[in-house]
C-alpha positions as CSV (number, residue, x, y, z in Angstrom):
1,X,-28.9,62.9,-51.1
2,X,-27.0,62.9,-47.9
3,X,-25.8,65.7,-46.0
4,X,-25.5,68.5,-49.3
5,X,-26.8,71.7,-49.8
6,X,-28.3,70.8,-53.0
7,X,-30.0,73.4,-56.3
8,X,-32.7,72.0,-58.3
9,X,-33.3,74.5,-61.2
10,X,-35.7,73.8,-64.2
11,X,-36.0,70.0,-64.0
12,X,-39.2,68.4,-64.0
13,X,-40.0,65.2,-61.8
14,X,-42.1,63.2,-64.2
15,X,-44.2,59.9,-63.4
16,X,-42.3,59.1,-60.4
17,X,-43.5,55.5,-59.6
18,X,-41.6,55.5,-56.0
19,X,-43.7,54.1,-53.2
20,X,-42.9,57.6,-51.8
21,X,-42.1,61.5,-52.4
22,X,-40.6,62.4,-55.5
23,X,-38.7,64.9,-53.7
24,X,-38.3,64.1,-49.9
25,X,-36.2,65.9,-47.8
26,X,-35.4,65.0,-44.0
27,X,-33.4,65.8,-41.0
28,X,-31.0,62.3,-41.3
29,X,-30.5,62.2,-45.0
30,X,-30.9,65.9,-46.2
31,X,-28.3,68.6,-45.3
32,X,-28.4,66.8,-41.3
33,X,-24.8,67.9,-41.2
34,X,-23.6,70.7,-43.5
35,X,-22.4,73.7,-41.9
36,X,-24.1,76.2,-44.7
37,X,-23.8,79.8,-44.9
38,X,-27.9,80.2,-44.8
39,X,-30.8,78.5,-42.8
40,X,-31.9,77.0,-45.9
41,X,-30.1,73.7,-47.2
42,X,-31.3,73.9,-50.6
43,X,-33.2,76.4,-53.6
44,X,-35.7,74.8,-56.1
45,X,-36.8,76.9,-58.3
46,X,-38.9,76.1,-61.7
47,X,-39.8,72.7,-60.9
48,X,-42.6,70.5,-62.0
49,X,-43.6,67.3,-60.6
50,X,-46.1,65.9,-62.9
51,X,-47.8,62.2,-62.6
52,X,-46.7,61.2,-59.7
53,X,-47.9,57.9,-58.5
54,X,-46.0,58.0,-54.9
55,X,-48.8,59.6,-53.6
56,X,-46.7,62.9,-52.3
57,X,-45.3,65.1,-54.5
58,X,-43.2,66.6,-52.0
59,X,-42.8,66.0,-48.1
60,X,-40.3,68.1,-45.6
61,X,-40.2,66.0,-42.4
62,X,-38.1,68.1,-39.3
63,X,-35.8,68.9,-42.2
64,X,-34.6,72.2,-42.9
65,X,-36.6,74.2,-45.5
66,X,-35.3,74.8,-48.9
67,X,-35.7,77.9,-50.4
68,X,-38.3,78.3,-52.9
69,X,-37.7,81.0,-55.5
70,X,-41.6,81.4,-56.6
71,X,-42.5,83.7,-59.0
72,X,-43.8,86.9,-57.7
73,X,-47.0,86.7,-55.9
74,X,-46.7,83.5,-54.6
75,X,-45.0,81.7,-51.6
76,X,-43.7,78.9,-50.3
77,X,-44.7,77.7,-46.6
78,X,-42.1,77.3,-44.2
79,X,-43.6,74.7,-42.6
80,X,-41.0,71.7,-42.3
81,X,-43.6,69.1,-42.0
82,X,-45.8,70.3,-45.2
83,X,-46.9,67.7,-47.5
84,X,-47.7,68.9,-51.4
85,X,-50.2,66.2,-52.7
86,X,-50.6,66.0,-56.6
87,X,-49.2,67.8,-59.2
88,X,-47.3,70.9,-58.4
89,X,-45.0,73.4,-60.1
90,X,-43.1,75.9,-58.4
91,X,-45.3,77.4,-55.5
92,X,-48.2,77.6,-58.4
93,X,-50.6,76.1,-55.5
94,X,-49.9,79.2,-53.1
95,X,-50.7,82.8,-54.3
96,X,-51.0,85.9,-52.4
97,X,-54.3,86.1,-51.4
98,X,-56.7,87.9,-53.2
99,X,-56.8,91.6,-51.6
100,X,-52.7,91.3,-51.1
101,X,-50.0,91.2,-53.6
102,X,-46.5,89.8,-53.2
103,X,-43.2,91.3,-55.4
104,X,-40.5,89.3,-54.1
105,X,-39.3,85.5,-54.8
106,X,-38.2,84.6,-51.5
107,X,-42.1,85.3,-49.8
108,X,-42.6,81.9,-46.7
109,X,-45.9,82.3,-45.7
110,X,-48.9,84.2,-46.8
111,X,-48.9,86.5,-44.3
112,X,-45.2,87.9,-46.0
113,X,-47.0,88.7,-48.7
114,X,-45.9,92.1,-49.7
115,X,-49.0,94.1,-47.8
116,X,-52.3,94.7,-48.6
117,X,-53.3,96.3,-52.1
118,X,-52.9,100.2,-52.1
119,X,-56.3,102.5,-52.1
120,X,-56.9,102.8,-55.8
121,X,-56.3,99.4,-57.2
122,X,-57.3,96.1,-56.8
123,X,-55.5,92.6,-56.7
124,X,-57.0,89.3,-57.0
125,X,-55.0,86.2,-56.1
126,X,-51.2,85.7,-56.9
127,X,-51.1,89.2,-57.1
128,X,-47.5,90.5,-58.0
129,X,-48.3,94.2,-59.0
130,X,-51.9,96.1,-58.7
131,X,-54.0,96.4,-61.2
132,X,-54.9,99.8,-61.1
133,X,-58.8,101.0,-61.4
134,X,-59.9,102.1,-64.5
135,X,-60.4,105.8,-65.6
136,X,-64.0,106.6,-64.2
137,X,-64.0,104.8,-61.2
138,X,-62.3,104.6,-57.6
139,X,-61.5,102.1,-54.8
140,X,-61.3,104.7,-51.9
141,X,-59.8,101.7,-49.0
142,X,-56.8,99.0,-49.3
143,X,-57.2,95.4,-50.1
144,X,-59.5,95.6,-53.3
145,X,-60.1,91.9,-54.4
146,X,-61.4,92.2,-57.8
147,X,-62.7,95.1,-60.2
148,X,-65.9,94.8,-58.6
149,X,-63.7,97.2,-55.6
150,X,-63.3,99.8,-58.3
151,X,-66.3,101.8,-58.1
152,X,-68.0,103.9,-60.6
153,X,-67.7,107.8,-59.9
154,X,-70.9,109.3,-58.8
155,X,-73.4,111.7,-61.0
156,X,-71.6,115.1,-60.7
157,X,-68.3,113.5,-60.2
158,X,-65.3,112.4,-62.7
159,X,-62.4,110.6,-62.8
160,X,-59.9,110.6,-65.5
161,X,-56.8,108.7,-64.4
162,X,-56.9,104.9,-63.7
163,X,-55.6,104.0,-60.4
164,X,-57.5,106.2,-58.4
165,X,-58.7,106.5,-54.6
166,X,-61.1,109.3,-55.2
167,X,-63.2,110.6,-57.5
168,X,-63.1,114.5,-58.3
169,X,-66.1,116.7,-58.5
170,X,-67.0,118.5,-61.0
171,X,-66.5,122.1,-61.7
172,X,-69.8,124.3,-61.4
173,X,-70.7,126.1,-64.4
């Protein structure tokens, strides 16, 4: 490609045998010269490279960054020089960390993940909505990792709705 804004959309990129990238985007040969409405000069979105042999998948050298629809809880780094080794489909090999959860497509770093997990939940990684605690338990602080976060009420103490921060005590008799 030279000089285009370009759209990849569901294709897959299957035993490329090229000495290089099987998608390689640069600053002389890639959008260089396209005045384009956005500071992206290209989307991918629902691509897979699979067995490629050029041993980079995909390589961004001073070019500017396509726009990577992920699916929610995941991102794509903006990082014009990044390198994706291997197999790869979509932005599969960058969730959200564990602890923070990410809603939107257009995320470009992990640190644009969406926030931290709210109090009462708990998100492991590639995260897109909380999982809320169960009923009998409570995660009283943000950025639960796992269930293990939700914590059982204490003896004297109940909790009937999942996605709890506290537990409520119970009623003297």
């Amino acid at each position: 490609m030279r000089n285009v804004r370009f759209e990849e959309n569901e294709a897959t990129y299957d035993e490329n045998d090229r000495s290089g990238s099987a998608l390689q985007l640069d600053q002389t040969n890639t959008c260089g010269a396209v005045d384009v409405d956005s500071a992206f000069c290209g989307i991918v979105q629902n691509v897979t490279f699979a067995g490629n042999r050029g041993g980079v998948t995909v390589s961004r050298h001073n070019a500017p960054t396509p726009l990577f629809l992920c699916q929610p809880g995941h991102y794509m780094p903006a990082d014009s020089s990044l390198t994706i080794p291997g197999d790869f489909t979509d932005c599969e090999s960058f969730p959200c960390a564990a602890g923070y959860l990410g809603r939107e497509q257009e995320l470009r770093s992990i640190s644009t993940c969406d926030g931290p997990c709210p109090a009462g939940s708990f998100c492991p990684n590639g995260t897109a909505e909380p999982h809320p605690c169960p009923i009998g338990t409570s995660n009283e602080v943000p950025r639960g990792a796992s269930k293990d976060a939700c914590r059982s009420c204490y003896y004297g103490q109940f909790q009937p709705e999942p996605g709890s921060a506290h537990c409520s005590v119970c009623a003297a008799r």
